[in-house]
KEVODO-927148 format. One record per atom (N, C-alpha, C): residue in one letter; x, y, z. Coordinates in Angstrom, 1 decimal. Layout:
<sites>
+------+--------+--------+--------+
! code !      X !      Y !      Z !
+------+--------+--------+--------+
!    a !      X !      Y !      Z !
...
+------+--------+--------+--------+
</sites>
This chain:
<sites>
+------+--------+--------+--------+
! code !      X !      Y !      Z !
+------+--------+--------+--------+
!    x !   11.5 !  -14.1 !  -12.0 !
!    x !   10.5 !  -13.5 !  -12.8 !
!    x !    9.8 !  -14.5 !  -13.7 !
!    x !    8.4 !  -14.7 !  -13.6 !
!    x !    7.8 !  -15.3 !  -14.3 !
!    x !    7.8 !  -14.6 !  -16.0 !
!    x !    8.0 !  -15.6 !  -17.1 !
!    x !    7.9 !  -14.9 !  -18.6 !
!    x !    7.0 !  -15.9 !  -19.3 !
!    x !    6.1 !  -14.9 !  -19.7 !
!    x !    5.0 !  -15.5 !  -20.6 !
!    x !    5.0 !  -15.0 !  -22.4 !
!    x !    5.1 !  -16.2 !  -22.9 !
!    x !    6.0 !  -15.6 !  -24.7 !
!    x !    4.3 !  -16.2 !  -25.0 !
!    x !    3.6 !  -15.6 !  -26.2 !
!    x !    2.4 !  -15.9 !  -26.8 !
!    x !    3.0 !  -16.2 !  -28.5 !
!    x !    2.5 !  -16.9 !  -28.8 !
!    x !    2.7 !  -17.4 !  -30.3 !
!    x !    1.0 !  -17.9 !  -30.7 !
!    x !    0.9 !  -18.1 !  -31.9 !
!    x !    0.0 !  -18.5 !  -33.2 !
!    x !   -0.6 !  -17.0 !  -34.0 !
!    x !   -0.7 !  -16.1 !  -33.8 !
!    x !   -1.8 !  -15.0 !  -34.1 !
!    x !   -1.3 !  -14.8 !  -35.6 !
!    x !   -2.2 !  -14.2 !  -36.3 !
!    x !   -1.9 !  -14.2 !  -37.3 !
!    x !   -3.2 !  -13.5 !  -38.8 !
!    x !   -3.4 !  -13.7 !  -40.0 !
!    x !   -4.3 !  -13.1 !  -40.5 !
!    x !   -5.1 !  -14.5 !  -41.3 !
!    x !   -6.5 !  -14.1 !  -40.5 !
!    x !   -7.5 !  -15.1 !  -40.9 !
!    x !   -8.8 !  -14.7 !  -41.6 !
!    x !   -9.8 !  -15.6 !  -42.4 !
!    x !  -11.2 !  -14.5 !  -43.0 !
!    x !  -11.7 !  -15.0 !  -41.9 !
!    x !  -12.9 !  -13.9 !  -42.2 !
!    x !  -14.1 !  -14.2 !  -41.0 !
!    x !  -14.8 !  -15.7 !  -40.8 !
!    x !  -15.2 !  -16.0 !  -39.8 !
!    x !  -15.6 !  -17.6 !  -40.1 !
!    x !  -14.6 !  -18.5 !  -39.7 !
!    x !  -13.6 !  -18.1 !  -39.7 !
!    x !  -12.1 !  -19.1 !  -39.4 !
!    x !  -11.4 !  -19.7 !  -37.9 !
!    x !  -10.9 !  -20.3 !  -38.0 !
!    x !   -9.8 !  -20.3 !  -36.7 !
!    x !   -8.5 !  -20.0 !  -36.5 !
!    x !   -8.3 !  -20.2 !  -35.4 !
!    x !   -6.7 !  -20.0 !  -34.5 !
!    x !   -6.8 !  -20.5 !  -33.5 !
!    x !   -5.6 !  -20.9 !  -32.9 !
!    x !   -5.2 !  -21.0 !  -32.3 !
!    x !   -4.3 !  -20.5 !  -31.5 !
!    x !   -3.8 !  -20.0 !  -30.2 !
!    x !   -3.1 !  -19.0 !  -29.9 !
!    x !   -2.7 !  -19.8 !  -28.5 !
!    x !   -0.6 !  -19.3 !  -28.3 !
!    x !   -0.3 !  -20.7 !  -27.5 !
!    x !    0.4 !  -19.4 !  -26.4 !
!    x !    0.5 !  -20.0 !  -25.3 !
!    x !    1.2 !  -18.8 !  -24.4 !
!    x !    2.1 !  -20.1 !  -23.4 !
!    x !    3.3 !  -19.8 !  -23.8 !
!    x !    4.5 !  -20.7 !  -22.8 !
!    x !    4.6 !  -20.1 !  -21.7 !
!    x !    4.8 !  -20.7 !  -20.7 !
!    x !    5.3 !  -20.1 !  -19.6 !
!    x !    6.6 !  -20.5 !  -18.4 !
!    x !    7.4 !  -19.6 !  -18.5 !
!    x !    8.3 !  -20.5 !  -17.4 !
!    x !    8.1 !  -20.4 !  -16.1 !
!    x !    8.4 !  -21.1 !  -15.2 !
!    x !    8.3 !  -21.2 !  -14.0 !
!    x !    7.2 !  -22.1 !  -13.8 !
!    x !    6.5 !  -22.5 !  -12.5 !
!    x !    5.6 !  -23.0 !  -11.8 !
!    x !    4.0 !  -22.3 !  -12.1 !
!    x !    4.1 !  -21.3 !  -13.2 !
!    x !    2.6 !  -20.5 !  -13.0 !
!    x !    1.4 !  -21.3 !  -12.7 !
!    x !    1.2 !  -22.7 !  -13.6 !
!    x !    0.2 !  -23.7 !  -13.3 !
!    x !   -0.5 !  -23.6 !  -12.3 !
!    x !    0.7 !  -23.9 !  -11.3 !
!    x !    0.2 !  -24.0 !   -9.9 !
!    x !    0.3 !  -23.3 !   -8.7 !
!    x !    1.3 !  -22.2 !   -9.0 !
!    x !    1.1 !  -20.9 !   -8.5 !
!    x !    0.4 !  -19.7 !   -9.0 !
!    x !   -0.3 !  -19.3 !   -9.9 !
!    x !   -0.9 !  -18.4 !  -10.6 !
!    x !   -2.3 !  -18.6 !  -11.1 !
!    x !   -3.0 !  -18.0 !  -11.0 !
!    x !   -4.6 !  -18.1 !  -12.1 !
!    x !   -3.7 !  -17.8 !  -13.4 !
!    x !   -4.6 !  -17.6 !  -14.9 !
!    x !   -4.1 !  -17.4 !  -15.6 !
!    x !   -5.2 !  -16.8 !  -16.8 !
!    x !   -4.9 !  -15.9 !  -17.4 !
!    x !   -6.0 !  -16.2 !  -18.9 !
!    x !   -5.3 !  -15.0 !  -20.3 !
!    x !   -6.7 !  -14.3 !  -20.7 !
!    x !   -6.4 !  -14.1 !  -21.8 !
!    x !   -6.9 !  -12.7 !  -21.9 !
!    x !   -6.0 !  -11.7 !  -22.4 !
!    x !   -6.8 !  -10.2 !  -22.8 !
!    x !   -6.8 !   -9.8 !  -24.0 !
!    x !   -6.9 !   -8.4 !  -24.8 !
!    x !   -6.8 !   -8.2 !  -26.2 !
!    x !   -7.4 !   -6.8 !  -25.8 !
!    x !   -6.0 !   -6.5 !  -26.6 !
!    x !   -6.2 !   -4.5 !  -27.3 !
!    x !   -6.7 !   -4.3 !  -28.7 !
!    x !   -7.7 !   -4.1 !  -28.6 !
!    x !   -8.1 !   -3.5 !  -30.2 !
!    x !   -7.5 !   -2.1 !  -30.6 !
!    x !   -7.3 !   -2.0 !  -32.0 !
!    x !   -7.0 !   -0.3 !  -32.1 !
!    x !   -7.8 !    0.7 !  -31.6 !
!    x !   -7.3 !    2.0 !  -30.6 !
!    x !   -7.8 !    2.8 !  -30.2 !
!    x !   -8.9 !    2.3 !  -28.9 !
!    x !   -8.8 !    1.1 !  -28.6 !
!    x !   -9.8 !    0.8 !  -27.2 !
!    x !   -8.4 !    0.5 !  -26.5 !
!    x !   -9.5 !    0.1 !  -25.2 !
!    x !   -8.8 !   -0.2 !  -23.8 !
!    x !   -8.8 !   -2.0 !  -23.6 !
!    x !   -7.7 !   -2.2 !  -23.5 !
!    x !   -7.4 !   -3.5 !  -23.1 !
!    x !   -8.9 !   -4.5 !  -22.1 !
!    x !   -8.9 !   -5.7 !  -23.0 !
!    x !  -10.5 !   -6.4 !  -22.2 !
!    x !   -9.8 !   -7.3 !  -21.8 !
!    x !  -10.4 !   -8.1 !  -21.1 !
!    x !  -10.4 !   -9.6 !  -20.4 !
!    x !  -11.3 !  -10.2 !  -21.4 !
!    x !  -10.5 !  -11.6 !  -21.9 !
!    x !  -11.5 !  -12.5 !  -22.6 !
!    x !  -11.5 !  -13.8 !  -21.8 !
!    x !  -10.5 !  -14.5 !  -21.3 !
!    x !  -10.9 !  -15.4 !  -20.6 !
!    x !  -10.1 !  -15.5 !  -19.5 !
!    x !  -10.4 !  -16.6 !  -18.7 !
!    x !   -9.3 !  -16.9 !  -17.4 !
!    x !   -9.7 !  -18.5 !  -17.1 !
!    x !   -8.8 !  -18.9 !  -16.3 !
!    x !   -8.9 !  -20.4 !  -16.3 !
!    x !   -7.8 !  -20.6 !  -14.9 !
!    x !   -8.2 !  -21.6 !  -13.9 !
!    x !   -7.7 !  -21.5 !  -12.8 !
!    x !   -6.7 !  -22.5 !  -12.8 !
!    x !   -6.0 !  -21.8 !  -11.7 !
!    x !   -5.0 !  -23.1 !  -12.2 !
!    x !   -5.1 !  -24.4 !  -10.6 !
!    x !   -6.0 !  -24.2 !  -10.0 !
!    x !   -6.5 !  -25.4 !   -8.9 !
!    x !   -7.4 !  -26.3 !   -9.2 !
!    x !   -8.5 !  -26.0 !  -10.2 !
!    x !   -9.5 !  -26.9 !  -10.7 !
!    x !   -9.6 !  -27.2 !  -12.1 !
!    x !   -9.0 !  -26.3 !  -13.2 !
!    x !   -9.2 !  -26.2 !  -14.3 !
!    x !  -10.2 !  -25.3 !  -14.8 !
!    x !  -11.7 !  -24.4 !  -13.7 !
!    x !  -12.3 !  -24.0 !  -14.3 !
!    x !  -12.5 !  -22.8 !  -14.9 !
!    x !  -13.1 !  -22.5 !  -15.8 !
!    x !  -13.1 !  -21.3 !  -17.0 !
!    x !  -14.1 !  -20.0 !  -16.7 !
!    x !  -13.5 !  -19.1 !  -17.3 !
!    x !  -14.6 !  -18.3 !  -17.3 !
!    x !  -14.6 !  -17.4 !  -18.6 !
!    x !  -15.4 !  -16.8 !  -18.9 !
!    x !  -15.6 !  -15.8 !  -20.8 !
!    x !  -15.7 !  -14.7 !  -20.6 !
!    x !  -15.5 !  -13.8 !  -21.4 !
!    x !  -16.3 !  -12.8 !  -21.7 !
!    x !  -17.4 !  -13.0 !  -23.0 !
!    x !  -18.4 !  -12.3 !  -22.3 !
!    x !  -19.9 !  -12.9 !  -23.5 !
!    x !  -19.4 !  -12.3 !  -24.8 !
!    x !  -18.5 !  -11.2 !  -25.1 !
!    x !  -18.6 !  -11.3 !  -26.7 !
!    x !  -17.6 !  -12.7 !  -27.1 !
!    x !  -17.0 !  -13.1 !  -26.2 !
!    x !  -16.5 !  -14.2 !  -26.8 !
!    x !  -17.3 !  -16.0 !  -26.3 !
!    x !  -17.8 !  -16.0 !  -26.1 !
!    x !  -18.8 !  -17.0 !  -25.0 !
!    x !  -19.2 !  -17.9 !  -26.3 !
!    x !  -19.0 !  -19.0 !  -25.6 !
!    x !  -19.3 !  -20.2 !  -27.1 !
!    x !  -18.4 !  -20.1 !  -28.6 !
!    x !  -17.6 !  -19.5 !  -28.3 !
!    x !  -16.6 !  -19.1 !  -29.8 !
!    x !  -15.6 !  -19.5 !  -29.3 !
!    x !  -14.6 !  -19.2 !  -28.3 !
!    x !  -13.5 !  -19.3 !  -27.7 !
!    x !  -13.5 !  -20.3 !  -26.7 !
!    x !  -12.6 !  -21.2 !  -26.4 !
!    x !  -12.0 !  -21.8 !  -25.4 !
!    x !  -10.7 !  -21.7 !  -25.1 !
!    x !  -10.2 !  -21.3 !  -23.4 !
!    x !   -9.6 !  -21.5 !  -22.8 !
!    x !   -9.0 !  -23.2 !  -22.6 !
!    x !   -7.6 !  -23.3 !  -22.5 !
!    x !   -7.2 !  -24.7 !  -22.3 !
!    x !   -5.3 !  -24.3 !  -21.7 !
!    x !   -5.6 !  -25.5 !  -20.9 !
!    x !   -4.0 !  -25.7 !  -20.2 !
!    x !   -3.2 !  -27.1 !  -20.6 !
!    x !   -1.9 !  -26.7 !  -20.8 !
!    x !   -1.5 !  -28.2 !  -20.9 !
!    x !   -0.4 !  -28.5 !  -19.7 !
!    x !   -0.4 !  -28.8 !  -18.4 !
!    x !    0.5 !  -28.5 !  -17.3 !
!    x !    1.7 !  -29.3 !  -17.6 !
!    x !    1.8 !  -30.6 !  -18.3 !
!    x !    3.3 !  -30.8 !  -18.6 !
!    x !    4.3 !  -30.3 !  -19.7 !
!    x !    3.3 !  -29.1 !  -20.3 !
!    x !    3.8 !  -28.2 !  -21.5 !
!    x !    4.3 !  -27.0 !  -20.9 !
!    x !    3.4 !  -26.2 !  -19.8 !
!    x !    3.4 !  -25.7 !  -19.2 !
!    x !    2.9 !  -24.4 !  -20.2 !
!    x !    1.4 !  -24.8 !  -20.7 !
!    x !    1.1 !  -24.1 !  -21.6 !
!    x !   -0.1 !  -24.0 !  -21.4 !
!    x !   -0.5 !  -22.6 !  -22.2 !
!    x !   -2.2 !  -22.2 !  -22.2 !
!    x !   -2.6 !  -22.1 !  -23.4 !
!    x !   -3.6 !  -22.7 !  -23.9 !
!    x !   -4.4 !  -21.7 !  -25.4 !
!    x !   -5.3 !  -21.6 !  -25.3 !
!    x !   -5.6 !  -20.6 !  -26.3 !
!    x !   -7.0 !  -19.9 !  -26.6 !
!    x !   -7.1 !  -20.2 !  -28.1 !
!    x !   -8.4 !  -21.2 !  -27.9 !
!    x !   -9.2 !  -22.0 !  -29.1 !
!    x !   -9.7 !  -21.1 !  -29.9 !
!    x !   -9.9 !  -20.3 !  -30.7 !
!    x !  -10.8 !  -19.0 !  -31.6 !
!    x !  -11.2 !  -19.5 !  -32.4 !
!    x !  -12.7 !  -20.2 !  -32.8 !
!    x !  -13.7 !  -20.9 !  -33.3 !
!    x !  -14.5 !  -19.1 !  -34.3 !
!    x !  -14.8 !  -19.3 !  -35.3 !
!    x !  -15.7 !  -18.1 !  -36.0 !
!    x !  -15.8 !  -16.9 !  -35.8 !
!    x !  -14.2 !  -16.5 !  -35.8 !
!    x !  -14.2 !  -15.3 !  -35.9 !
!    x !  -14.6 !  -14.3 !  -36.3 !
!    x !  -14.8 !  -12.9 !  -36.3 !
!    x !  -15.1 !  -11.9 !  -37.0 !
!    x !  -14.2 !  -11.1 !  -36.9 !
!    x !  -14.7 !  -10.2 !  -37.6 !
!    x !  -13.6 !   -8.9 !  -37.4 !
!    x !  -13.0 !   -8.0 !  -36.1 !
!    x !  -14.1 !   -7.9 !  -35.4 !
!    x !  -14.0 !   -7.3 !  -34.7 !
!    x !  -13.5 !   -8.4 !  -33.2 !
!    x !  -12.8 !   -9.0 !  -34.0 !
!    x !  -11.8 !  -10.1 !  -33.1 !
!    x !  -10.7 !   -9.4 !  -33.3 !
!    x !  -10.4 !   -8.6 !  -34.1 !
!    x !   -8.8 !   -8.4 !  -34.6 !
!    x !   -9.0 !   -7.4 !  -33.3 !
!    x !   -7.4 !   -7.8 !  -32.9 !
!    x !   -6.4 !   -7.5 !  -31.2 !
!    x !   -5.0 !   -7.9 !  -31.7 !
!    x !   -4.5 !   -7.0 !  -30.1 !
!    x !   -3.5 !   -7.9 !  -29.7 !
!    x !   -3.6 !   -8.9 !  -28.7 !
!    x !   -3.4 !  -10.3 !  -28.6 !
!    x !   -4.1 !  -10.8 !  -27.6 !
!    x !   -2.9 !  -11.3 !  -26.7 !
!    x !   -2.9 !  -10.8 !  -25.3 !
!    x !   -1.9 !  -10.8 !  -24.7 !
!    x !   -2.3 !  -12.0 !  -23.3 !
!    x !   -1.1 !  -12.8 !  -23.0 !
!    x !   -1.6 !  -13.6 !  -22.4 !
!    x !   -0.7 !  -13.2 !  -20.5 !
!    x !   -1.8 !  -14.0 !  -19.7 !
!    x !   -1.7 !  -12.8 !  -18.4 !
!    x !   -1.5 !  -13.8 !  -17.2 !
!    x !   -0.8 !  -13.8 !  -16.2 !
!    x !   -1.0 !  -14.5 !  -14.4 !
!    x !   -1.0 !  -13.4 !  -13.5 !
!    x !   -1.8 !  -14.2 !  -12.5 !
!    x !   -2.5 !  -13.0 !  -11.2 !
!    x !   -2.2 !  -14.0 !  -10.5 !
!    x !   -1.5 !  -13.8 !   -9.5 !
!    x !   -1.1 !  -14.7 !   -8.3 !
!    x !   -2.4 !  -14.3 !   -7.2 !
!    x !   -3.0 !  -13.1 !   -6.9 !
!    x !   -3.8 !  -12.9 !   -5.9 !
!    x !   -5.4 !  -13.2 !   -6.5 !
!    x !   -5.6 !  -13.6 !   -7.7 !
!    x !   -7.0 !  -13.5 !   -8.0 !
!    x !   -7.5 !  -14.9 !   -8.2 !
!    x !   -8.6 !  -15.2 !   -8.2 !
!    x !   -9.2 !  -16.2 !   -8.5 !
!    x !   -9.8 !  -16.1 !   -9.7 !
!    x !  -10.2 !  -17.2 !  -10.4 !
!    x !  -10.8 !  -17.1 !  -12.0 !
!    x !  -12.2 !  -17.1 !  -11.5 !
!    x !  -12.4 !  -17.4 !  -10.8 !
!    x !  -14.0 !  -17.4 !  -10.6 !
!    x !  -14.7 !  -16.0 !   -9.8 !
!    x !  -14.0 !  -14.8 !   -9.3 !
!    x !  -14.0 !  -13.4 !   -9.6 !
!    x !  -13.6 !  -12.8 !  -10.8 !
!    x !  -14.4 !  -13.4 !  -11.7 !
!    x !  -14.2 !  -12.4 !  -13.1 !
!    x !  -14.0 !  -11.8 !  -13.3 !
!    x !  -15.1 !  -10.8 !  -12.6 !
!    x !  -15.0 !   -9.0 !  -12.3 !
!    x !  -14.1 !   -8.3 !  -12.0 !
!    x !  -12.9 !   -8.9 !  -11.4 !
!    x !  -11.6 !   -8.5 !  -10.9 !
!    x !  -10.7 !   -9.0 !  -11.8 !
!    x !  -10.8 !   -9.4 !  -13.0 !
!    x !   -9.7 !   -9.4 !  -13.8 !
!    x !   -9.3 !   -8.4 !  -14.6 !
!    x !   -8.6 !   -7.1 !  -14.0 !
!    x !   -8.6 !   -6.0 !  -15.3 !
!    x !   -7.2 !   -6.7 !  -15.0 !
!    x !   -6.7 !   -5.0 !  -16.2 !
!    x !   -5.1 !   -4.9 !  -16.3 !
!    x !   -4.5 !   -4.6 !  -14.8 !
!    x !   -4.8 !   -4.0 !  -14.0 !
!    x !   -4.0 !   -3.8 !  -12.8 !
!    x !   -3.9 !   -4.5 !  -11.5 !
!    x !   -4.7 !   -6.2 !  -12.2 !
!    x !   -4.7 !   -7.1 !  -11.3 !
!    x !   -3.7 !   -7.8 !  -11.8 !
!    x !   -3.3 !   -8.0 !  -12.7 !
!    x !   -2.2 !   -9.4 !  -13.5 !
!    x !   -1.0 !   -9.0 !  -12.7 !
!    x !    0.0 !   -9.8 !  -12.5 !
!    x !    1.1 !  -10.0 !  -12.1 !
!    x !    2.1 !   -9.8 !  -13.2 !
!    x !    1.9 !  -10.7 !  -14.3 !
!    x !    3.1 !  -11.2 !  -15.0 !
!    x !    2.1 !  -11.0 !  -16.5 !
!    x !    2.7 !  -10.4 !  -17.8 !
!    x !    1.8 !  -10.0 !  -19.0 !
!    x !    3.4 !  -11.0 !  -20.1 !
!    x !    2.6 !  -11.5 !  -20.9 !
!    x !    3.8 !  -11.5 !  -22.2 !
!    x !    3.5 !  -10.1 !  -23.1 !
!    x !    4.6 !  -10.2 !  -24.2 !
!    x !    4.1 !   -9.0 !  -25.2 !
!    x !    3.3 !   -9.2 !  -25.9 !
!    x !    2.5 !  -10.2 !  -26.3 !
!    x !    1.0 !   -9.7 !  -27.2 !
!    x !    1.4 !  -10.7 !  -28.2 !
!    x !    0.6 !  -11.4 !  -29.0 !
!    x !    0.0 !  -11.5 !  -30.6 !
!    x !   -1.0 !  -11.0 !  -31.1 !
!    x !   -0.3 !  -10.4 !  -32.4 !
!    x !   -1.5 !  -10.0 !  -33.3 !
!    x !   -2.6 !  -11.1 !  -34.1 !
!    x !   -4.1 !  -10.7 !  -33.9 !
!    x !   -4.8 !  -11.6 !  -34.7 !
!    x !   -5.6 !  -10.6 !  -35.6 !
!    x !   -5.9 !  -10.9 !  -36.6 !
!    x !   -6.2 !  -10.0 !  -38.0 !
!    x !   -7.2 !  -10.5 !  -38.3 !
!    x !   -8.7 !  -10.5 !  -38.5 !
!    x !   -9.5 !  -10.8 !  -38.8 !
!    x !   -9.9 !  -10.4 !  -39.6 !
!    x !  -10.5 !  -11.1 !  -41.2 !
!    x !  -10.4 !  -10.1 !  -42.7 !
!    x !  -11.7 !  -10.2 !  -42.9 !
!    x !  -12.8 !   -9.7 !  -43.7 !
!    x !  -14.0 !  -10.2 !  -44.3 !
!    x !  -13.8 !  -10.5 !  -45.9 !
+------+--------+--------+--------+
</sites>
């Protein structure tokens, strides 16, 4: 079984950063796509990023587009998500995700009932 632990989340003001780290054991790098989702209170779980694990390339969701970067470190065997100017309505859980069948570059097919392997979440707080 692949296990993905998420660490950094935490309570920031609007305008601010984080950083948010997701370990992984096993091979996911190079067997798995990989990215990023988040539960707000009372919504449904989104896709905010994904990043491949054959080429390195990325993809967003536009509320997050130019604010957030996706990043891998393969001898860490690590992913983050860069969160550049937050707002509020950033505050989630941001849970980090691998899909053995999907590609990053079908976006569209990244919900929740494509991922393979989920960690349990960090919370990010975003204050005004």
């Amino acid at each position: 079984q692949v296990q993905l632990v998420e660490s950094g989340g935490g309570l920031v003001q609007a305008g601010g950063s984080l950083r948010l780290s997701c370990a992984a054991s096993g091979r996911t790098f190079s067997s798995y796509a990989m990215g990023w989702f988040r539960q707000a209170p009372g919504k449904e779980r989104e896709t905010v990023s994904c990043i491949s694990a054959s080429d390195g390339s990325t993809q967003y969701a536009d509320s997050v587009k130019g604010h957030f970067t996706i990043l891998t470190d393969n001898a860490k065997n690590t992913m983050y998500l860069q969160m550049n100017s937050l707002k509020p309505d950033d505050t989630a859980v941001y849970y980090c995700a691998a899909a053995r069948f999907l590609l990053c570059s079908g976006f569209e097919f990244w919900t929740y009932s494509g991922m393979d392997y989920w960690g349990k979440g960090t919370l990010v707080t975003v204050s005004s």
